[in-house]
C-alpha positions in Angstrom: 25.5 0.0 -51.3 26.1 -2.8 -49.4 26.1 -6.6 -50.6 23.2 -7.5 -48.1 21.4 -5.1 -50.5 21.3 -5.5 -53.5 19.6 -8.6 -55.4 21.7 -11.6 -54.6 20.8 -15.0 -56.8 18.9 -17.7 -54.2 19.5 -21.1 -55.1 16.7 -23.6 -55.3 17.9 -25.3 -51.9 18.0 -22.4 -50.0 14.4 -21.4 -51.3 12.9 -25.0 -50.5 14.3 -24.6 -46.7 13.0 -22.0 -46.4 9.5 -22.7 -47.2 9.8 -25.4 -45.5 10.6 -23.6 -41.7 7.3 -21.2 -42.7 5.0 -24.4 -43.0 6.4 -25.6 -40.1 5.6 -22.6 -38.5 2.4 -22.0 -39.6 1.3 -25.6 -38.6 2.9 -24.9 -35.0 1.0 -21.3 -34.4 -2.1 -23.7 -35.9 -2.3 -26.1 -33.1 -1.8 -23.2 -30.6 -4.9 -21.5 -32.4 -6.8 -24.8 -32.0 -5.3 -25.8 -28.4 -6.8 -22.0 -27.1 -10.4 -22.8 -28.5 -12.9 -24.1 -26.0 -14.3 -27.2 -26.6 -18.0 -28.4 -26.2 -21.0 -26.7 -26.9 -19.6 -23.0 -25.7 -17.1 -22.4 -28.4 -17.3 -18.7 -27.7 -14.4 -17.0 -26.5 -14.6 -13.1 -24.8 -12.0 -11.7 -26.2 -11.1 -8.0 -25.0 -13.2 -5.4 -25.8 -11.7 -2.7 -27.3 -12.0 0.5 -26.1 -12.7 3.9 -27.7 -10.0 6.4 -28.2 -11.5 9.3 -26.8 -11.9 7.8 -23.1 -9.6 10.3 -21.9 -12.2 12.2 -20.2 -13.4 9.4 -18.2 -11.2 9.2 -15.7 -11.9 9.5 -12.5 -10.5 12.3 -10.3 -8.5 10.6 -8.2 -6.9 8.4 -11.3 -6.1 12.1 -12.4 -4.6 13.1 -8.8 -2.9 10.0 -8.6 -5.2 9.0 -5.3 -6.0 5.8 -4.0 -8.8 7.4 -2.0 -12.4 8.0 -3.3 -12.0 12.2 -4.3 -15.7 12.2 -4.9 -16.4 10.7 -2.1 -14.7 13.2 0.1 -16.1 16.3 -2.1 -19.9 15.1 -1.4 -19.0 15.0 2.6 -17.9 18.0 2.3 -21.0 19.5 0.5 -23.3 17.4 2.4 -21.2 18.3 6.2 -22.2 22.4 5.6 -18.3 23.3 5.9 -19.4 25.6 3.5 -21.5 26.9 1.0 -19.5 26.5 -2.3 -16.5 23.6 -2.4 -14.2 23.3 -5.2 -12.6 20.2 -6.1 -9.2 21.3 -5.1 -10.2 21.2 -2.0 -11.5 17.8 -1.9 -8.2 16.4 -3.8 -6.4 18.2 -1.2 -8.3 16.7 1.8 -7.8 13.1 0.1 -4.2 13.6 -0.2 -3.5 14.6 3.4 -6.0 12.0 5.2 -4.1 8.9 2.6 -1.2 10.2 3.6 -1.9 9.9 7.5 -3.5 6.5 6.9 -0.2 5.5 4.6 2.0 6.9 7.2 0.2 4.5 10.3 -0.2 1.6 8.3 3.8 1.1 7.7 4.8 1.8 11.0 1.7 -0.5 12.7 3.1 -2.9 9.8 6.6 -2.8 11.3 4.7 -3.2 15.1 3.4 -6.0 13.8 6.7 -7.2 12.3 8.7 -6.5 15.5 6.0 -9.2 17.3 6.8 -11.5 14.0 3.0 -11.1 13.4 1.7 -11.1 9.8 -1.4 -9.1 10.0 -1.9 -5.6 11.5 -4.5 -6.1 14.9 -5.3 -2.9 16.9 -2.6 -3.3 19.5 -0.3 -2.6 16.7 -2.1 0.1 15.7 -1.9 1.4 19.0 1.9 1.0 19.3 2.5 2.9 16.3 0.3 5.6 17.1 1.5 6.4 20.5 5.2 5.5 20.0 5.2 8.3 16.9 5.7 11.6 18.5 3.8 13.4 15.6 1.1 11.2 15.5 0.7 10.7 19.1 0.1 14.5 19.4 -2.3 14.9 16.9 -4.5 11.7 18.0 -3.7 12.4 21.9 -7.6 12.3 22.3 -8.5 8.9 20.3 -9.2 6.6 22.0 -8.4 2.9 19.8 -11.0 -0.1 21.0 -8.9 -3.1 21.5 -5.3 -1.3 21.5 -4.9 -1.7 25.5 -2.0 0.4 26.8 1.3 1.4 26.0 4.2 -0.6 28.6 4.9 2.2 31.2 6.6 1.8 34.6 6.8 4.9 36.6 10.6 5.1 37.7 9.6 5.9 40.8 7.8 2.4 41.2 11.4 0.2 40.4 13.8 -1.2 42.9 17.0 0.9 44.0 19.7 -0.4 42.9 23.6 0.2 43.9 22.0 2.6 46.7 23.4 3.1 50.2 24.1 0.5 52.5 21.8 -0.6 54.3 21.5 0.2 58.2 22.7 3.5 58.5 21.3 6.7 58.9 22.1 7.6 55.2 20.0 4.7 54.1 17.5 6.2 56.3 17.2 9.7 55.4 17.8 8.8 51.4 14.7 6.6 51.2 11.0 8.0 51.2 9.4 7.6 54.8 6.3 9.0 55.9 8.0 10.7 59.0 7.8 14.6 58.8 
């Protein structure tokens, strides 16, 4: 055994300091206890309910899945849509995962849109951008049609100035540029 264990003699000083760091200590977490108290008629505080222990099962389904998307939400669409006759819930967490993935997957790149136009909230020109400038995405939404996104900058090459072409003057020049002569 070590010294710090077995029963050392205390001597009186030591004892009296001692007690005298508790009071002081108990008279501190006092005025915090009376400092937290409402004042005035009210003196009721809500302190946190407590919660059963067997509220495993309440959780929802997407808490279980790990969704930020309503799973329920998407099941009863797809009971009430007449995809088919029976839907498990699989299905449903499945269809939630892949639709807040897309929605993840736009949002950060029409955030970094936005960014790029040192803009800090997401309009539907931004939207737009990142939609269309996405290969992937641009393919699978090829047919949506975004209200207020406008159009993506495009200027057919055929439409810009030659530049470092042929001299001018000379048959060359005349032949190499588009005429309308047959």
């Amino acid at each position: 055994m070590s010294a710090a264990d077995e029963d050392v003699p205390v001597s009186a000083a030591e004892e009296e300091a001692d007690e005298a760091v508790d009071e002081e200590e108990l008279e501190a977490a006092a005025e915090e206890d009376e400092a937290d108290e409402p004042r005035g008629k009210d003196k009721q505080v809500s302190r946190p309910k407590k919660t059963k222990k067997g509220n495993e099962g309440n959780k929802s389904i997407a808490f279980r899945s790990g969704l930020c998307f309503p799973v329920a939400r998407f099941r009863k669409q797809l009971k009430e849509g007449g995809f088919a006759k029976r839907t498990a819930v699989g299905g449903a967490v499945y269809l939630t995962a892949v639709i807040e993935y897309v929605v993840a997957e736009i949002l950060e790149l029409a955030g970094n849109a936005a960014k790029e136009q040192k803009k800090s909230r997401i309009i539907p020109r931004h939207i737009q951008l990142a939609i269309r400038n996405d290969e992937e995405l641009n393919k699978y939404m090829n047919n949506v049609t975004i209200q207020g996104g406008g159009v993506i900058p495009n200027i057919h090459t055929v439409l810009m100035p030659n530049r470092g072409g042929p001299a001018k003057g000379g048959a060359a020049g005349a032949s190499a540029s588009f005429s309308q002569e047959y």
